[in-house]
N, CA, C and O atoms as a MOPAC input file, in Angstrom:
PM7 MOZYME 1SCF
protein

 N    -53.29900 1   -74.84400 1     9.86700 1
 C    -52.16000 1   -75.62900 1    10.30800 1
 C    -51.68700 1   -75.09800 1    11.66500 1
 O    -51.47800 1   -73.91000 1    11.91200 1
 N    -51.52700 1   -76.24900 1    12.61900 1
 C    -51.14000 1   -75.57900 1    14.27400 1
 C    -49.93200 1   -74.98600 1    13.93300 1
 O    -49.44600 1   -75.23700 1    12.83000 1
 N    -49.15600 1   -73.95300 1    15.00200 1
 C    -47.91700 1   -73.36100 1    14.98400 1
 C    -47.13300 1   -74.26700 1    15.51600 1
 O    -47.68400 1   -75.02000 1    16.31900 1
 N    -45.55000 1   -74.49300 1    15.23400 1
 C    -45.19900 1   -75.08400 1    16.18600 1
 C    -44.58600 1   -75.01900 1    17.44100 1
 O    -44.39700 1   -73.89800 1    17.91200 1
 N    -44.24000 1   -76.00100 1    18.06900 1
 C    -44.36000 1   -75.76900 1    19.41300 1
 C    -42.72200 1   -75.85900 1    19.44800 1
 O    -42.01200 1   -76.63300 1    18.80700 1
 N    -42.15800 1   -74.41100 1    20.77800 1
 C    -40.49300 1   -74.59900 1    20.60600 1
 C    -40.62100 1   -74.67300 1    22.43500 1
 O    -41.55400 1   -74.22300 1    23.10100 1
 N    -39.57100 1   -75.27300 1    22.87300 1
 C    -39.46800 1   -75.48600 1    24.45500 1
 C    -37.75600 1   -75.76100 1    24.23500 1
 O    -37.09400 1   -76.20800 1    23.29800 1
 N    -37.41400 1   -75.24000 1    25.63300 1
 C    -35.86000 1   -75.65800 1    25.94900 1
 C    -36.10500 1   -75.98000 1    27.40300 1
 O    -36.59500 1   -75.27700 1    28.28700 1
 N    -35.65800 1   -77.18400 1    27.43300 1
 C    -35.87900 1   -78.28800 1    28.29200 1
 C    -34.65400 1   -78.04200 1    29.65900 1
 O    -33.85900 1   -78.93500 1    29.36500 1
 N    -34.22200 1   -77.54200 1    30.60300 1
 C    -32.85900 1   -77.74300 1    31.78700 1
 C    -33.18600 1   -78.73000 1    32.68200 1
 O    -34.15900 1   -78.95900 1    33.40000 1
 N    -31.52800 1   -79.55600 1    32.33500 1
 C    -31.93100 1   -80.43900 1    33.20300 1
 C    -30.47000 1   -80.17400 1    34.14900 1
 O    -29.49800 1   -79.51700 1    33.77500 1
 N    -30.59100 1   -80.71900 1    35.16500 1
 C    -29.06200 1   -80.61000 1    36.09300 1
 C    -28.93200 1   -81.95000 1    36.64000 1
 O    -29.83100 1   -82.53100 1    37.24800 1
 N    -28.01300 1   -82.32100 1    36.44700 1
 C    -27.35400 1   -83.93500 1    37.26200 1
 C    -27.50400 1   -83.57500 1    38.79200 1
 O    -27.54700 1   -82.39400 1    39.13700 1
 N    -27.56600 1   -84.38500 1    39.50900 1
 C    -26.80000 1   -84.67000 1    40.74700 1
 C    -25.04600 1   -84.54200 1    40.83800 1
 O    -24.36000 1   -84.72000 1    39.83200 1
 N    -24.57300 1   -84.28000 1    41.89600 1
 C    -23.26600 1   -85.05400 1    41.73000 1
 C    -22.71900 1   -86.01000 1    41.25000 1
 O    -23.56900 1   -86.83500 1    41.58400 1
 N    -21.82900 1   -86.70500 1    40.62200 1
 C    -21.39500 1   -87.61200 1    40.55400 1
 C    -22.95900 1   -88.42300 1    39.30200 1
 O    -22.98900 1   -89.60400 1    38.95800 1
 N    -23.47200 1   -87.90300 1    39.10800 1
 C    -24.75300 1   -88.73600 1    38.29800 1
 C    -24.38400 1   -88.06500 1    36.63900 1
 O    -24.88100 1   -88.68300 1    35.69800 1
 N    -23.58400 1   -86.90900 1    36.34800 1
 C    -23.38100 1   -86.33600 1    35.12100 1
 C    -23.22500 1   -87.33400 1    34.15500 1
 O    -23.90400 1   -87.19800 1    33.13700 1
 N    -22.50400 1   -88.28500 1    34.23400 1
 C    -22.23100 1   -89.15500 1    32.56400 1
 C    -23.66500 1   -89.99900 1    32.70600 1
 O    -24.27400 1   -90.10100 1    31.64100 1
 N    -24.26300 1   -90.59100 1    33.82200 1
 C    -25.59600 1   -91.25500 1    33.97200 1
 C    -26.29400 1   -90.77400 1    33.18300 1
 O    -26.77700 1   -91.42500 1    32.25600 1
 N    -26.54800 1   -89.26500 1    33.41100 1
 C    -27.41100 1   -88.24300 1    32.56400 1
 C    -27.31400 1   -87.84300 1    31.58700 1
 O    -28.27100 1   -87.36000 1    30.98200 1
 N    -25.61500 1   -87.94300 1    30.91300 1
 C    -25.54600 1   -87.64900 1    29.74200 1
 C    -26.18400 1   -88.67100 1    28.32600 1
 O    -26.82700 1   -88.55300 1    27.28300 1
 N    -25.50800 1   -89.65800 1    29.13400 1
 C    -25.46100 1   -91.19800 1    28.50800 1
 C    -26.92800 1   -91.56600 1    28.26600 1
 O    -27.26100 1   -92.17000 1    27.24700 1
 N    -28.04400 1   -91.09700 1    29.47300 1
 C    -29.56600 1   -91.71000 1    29.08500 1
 C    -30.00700 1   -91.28500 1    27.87700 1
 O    -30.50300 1   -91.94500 1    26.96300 1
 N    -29.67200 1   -89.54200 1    27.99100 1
 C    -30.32200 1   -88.52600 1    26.81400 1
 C    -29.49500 1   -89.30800 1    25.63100 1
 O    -30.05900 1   -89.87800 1    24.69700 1
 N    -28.35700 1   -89.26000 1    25.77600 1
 C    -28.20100 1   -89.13400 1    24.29700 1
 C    -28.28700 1   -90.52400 1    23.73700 1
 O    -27.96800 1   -90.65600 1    22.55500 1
 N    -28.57700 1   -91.31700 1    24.24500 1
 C    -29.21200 1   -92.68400 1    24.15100 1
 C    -30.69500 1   -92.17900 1    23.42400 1
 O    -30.99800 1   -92.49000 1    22.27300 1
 N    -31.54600 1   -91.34800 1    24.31900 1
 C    -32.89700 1   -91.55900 1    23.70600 1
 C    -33.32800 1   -90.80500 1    22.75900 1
 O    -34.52300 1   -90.79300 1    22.46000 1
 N    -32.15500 1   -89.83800 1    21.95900 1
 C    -32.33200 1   -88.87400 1    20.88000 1
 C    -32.92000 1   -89.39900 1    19.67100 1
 O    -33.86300 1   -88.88600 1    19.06900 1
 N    -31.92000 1   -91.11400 1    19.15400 1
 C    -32.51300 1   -91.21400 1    17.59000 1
 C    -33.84900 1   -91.62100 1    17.72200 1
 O    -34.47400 1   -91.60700 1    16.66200 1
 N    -34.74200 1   -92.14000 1    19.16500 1
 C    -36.01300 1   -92.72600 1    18.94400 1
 C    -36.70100 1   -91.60900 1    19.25600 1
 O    -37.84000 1   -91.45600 1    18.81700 1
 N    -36.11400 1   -90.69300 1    20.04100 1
 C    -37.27600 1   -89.23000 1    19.70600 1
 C    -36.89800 1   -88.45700 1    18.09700 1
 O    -37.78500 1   -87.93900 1    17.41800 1
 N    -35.87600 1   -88.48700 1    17.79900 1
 C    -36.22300 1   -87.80800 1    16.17400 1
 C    -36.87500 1   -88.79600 1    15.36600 1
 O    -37.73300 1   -88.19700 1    14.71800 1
 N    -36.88400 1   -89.91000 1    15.11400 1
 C    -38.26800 1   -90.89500 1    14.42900 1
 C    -39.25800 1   -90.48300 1    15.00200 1
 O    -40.10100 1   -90.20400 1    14.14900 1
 N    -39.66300 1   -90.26500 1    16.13200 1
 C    -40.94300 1   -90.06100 1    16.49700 1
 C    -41.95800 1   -88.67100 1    15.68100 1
 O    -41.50900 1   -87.54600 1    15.46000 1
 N    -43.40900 1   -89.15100 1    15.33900 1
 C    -43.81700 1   -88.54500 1    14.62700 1
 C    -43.98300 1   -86.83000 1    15.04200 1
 O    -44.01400 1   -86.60700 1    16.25200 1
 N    -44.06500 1   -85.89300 1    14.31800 1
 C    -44.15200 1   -84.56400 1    15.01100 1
 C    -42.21100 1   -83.72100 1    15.53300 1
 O    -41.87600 1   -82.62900 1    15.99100 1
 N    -41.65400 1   -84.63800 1    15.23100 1
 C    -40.53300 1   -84.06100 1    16.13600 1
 C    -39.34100 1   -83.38500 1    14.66400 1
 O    -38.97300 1   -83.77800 1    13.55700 1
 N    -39.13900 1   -82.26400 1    15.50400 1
 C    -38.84900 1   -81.47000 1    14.16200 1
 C    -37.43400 1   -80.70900 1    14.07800 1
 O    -36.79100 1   -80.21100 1    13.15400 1
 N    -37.17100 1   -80.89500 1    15.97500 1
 C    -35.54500 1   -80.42500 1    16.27400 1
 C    -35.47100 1   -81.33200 1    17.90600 1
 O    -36.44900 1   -81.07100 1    18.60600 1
 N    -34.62400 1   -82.16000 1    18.44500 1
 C    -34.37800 1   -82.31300 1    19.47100 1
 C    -33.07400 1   -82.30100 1    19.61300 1
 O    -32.42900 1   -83.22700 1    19.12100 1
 N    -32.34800 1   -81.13600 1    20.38900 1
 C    -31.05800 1   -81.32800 1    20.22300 1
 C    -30.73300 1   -81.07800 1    21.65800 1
 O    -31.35700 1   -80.30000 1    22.38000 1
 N    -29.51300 1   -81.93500 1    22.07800 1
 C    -29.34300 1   -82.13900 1    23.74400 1
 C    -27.67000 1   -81.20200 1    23.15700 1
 O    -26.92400 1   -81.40900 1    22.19900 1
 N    -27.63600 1   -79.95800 1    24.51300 1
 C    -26.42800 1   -79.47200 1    24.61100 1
 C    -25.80800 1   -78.89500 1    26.24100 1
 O    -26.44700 1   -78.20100 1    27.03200 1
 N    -25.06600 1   -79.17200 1    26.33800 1
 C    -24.48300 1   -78.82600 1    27.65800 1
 C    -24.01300 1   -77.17800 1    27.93100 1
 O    -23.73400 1   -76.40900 1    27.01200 1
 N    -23.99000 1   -76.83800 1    29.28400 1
 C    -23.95800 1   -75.37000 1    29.38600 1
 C    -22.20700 1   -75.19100 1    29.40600 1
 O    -21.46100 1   -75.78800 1    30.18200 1
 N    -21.85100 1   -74.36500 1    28.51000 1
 C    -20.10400 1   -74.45300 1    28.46000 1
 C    -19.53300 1   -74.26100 1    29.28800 1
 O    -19.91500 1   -73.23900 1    29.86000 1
 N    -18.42900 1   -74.90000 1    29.90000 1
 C    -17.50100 1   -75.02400 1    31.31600 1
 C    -18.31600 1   -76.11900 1    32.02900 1
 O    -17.67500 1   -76.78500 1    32.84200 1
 N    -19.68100 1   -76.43700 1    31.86100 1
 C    -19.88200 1   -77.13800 1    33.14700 1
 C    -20.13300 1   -79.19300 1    32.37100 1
 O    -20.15500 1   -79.47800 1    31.17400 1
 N    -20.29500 1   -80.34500 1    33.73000 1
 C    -20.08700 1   -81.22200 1    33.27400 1
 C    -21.90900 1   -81.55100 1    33.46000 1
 O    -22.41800 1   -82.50900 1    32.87700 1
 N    -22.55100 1   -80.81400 1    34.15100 1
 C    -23.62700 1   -81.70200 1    34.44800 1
 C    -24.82600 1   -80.69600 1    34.64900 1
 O    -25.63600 1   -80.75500 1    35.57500 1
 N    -24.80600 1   -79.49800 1    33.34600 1
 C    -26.11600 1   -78.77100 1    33.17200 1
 C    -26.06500 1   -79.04000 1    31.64500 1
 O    -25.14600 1   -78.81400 1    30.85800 1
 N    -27.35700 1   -79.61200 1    31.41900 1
 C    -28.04400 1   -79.84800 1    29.96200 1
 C    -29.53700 1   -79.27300 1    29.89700 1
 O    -30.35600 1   -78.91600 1    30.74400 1
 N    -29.50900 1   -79.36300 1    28.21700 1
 C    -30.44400 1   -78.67000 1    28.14900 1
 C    -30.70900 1   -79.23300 1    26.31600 1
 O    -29.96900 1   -79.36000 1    25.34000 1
 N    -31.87800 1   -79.40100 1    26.53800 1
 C    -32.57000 1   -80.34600 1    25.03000 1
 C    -33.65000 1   -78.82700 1    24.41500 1
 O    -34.66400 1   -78.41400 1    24.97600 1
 N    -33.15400 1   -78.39100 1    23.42200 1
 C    -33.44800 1   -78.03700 1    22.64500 1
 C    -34.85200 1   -78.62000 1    21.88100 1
 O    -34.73500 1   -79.50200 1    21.03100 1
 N    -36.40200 1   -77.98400 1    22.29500 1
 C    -37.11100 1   -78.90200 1    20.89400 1
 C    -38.16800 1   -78.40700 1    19.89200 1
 O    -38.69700 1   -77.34700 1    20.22800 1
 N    -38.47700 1   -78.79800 1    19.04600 1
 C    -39.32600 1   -77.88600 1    18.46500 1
 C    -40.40500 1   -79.49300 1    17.47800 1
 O    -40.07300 1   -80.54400 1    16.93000 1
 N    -41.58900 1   -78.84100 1    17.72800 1
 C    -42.76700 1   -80.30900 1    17.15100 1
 C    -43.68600 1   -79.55900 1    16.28200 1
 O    -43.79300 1   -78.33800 1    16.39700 1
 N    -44.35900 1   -80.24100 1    15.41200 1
 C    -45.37400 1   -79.72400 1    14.62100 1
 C    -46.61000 1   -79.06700 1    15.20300 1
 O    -47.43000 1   -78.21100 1    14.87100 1
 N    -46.28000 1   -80.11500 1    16.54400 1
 C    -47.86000 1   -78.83900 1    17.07900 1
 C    -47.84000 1   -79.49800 1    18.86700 1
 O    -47.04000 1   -80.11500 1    19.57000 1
 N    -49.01200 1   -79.01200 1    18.99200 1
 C    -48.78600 1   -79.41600 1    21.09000 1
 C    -49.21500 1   -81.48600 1    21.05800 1
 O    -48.60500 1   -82.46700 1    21.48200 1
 N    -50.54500 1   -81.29600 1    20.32100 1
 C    -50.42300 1   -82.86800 1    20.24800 1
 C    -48.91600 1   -83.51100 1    20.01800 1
 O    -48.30100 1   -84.13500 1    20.88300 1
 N    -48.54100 1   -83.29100 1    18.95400 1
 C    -46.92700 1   -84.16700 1    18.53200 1
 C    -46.40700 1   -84.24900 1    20.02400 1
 O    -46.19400 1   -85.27800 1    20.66500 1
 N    -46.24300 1   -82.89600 1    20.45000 1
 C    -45.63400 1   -83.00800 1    21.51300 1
 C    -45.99200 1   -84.20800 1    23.08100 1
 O    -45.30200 1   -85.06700 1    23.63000 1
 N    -47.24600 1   -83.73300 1    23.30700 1
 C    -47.88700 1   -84.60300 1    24.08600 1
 C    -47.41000 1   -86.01800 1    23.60300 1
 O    -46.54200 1   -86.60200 1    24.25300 1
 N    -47.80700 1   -86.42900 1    22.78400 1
 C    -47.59300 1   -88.00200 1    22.27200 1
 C    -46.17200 1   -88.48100 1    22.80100 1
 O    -45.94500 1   -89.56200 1    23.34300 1
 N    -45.07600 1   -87.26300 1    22.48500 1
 C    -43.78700 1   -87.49900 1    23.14700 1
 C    -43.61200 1   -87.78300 1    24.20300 1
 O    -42.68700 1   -88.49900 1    24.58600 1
 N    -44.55300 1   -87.22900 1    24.97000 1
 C    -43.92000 1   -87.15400 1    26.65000 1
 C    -44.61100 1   -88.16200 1    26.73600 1
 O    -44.03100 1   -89.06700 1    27.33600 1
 N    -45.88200 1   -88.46600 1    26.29900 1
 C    -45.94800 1   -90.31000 1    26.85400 1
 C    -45.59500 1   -91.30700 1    26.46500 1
 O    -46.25000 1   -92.28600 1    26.82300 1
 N    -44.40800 1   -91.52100 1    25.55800 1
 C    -43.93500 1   -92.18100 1    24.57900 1
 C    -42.84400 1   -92.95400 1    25.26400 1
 O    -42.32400 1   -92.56400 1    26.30900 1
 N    -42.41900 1   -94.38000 1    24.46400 1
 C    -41.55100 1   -94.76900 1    25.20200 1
 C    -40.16000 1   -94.34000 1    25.49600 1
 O    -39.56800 1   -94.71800 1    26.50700 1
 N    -39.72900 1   -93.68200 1    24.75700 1
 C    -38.64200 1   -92.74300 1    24.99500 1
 C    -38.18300 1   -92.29800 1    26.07400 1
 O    -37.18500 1   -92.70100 1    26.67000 1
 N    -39.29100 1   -90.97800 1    26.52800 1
 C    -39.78900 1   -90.70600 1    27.61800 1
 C    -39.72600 1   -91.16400 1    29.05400 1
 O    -39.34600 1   -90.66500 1    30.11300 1
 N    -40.37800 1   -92.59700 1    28.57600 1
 C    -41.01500 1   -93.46800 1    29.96400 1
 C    -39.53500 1   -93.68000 1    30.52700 1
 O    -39.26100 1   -93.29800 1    31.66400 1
 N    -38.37900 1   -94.43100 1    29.52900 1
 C    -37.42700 1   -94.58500 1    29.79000 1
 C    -36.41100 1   -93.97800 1    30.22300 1
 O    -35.57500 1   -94.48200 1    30.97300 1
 N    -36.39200 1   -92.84600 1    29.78900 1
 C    -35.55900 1   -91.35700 1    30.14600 1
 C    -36.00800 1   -91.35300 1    31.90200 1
 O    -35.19500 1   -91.46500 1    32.82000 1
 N    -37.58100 1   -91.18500 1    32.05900 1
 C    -37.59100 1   -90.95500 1    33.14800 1
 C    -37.37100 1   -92.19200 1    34.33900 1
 O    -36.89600 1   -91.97600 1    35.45400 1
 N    -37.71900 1   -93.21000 1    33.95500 1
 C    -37.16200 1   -94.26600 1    35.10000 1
 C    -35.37000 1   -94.45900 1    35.24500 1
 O    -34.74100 1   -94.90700 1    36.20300 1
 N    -35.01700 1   -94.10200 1    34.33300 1
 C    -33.33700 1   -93.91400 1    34.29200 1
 C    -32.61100 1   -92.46100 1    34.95300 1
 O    -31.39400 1   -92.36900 1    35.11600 1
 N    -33.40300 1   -91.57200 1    35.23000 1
 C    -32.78700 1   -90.58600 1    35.67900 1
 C    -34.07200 1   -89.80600 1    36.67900 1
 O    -34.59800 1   -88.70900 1    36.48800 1
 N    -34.34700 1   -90.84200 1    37.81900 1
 C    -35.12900 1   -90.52300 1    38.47700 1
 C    -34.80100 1   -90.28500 1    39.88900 1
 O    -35.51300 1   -89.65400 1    40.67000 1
 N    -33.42200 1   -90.95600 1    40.22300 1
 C    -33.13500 1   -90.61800 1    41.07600 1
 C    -31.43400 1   -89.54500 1    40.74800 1
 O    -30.81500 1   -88.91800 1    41.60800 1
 N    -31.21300 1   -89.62200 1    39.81000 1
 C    -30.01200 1   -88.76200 1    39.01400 1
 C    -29.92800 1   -87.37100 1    38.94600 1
 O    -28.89200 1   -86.71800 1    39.06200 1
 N    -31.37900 1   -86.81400 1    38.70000 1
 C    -31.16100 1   -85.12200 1    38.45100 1
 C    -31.55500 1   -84.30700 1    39.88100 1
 O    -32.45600 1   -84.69700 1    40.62400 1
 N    -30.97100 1   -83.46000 1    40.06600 1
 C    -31.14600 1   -82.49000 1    41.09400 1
 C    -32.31800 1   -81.99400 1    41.37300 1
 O    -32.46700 1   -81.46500 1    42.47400 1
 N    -33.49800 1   -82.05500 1    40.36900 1
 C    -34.48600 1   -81.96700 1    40.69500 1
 C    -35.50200 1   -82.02000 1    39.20000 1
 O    -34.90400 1   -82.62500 1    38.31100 1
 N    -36.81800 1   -81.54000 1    38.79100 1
 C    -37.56800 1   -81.70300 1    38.07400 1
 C    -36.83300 1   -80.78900 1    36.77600 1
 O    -36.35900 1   -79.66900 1    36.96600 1
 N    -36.83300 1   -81.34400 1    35.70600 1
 C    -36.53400 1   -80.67600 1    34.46900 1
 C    -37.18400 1   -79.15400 1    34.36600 1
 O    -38.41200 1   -79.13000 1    34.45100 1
 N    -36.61500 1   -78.07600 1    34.22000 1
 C    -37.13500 1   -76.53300 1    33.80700 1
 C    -37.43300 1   -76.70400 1    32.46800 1
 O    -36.57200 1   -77.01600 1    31.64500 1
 N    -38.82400 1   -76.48300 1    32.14300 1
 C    -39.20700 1   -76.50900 1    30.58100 1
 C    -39.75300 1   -74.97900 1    30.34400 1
 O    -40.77500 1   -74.53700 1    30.86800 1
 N    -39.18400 1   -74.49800 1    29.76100 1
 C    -39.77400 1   -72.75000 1    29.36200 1
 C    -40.27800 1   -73.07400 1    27.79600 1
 O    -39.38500 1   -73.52800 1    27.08100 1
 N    -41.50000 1   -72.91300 1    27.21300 1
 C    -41.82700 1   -72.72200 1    25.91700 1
 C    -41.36900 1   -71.03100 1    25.58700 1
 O    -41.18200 1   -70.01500 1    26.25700 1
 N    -41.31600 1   -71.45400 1    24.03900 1
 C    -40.89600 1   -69.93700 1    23.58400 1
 C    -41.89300 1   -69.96800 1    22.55700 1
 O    -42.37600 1   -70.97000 1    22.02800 1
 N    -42.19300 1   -68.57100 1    22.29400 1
 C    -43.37800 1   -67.91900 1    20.88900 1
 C    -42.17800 1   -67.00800 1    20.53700 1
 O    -41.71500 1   -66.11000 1    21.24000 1
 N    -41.64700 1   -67.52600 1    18.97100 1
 C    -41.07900 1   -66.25200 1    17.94000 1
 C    -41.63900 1   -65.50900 1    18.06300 1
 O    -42.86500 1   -65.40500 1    18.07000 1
 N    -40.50400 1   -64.49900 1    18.24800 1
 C    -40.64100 1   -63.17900 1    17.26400 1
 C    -40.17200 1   -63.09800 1    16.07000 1
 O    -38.99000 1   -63.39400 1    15.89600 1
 N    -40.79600 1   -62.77700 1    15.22200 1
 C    -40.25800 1   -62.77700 1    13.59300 1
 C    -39.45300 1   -61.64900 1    13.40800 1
 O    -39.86600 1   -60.60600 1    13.91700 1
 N    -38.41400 1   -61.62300 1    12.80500 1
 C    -37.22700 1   -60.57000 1    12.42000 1
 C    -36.41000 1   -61.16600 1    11.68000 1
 O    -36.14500 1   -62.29400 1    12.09700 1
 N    -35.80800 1   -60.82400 1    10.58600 1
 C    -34.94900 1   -60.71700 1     9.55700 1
 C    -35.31600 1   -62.10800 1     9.22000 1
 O    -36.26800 1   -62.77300 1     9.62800 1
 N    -34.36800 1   -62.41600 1     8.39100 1
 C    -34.60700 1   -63.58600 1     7.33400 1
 C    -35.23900 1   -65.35700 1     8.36600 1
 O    -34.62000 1   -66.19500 1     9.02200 1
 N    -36.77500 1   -65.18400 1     7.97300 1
 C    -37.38800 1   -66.65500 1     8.75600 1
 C    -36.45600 1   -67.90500 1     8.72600 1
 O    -36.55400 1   -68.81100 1     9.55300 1
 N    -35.51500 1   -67.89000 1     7.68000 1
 C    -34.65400 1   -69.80900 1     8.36400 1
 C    -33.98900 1   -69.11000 1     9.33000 1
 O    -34.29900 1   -69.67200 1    10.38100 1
 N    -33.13800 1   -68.06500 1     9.61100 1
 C    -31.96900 1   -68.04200 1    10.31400 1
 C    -32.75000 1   -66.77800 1    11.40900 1
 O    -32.06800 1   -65.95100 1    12.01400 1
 N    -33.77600 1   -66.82100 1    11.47100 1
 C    -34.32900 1   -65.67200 1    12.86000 1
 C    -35.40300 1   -66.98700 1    13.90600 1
 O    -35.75500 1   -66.98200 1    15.08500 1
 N    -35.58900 1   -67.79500 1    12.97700 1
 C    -36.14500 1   -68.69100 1    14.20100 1
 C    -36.02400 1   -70.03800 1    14.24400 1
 O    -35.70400 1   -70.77800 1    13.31300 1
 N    -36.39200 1   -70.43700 1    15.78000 1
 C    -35.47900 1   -72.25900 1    15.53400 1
 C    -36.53300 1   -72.86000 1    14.69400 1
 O    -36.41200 1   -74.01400 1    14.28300 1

């Protein structure tokens, strides 16, 4: 069975583009959690500020994932906030480390 795959997604508005950006994501959340493979997508903002986000995700494996990013979801996210964000989304994948109790030591 593949491991799964965890990434935290930064995105930053433009000026004046913050509710644009808020409003696309959280628009395209319930058709990425139906989507097959998807196992956490959670969009959260950096505290104090109006226009740094950051999507939380975790998939059954790198395919699931792939399928996402070409998915219509996706397609839409990105023609809607193409001229909106300050620049290209920061995607860092993460590999657990295992420590203390597995539900509450990893996403």
């Amino acid at each position: 069975m593949p491991e799964p795959v965890v990434l935290v997604a930064t995105m930053v508005a433009k000026p004046g583009q913050e509710e644009l950006v808020e409003k696309t994501l959280t628009a395209a959340v319930p058709a990425v959690h139906a989507e097959p493979g998807c196992l956490r997508y959670a969009l959260h903002r950096k505290a104090g500020t109006t226009g740094e986000f950051f999507m939380i995700e975790k998939w059954t494996s790198q395919e699931a994932l792939g399928a996402h990013m070409k998915g219509a979801a996706m397609r839409e996210v990105g023609v809607a906030l193409a001229q909106a964000l300050a620049g290209p989304p920061d995607v860092v994948f993460l590999d657990a480390v295992p420590a203390g109790d597995p539900d509450a030591g990893a996403v």
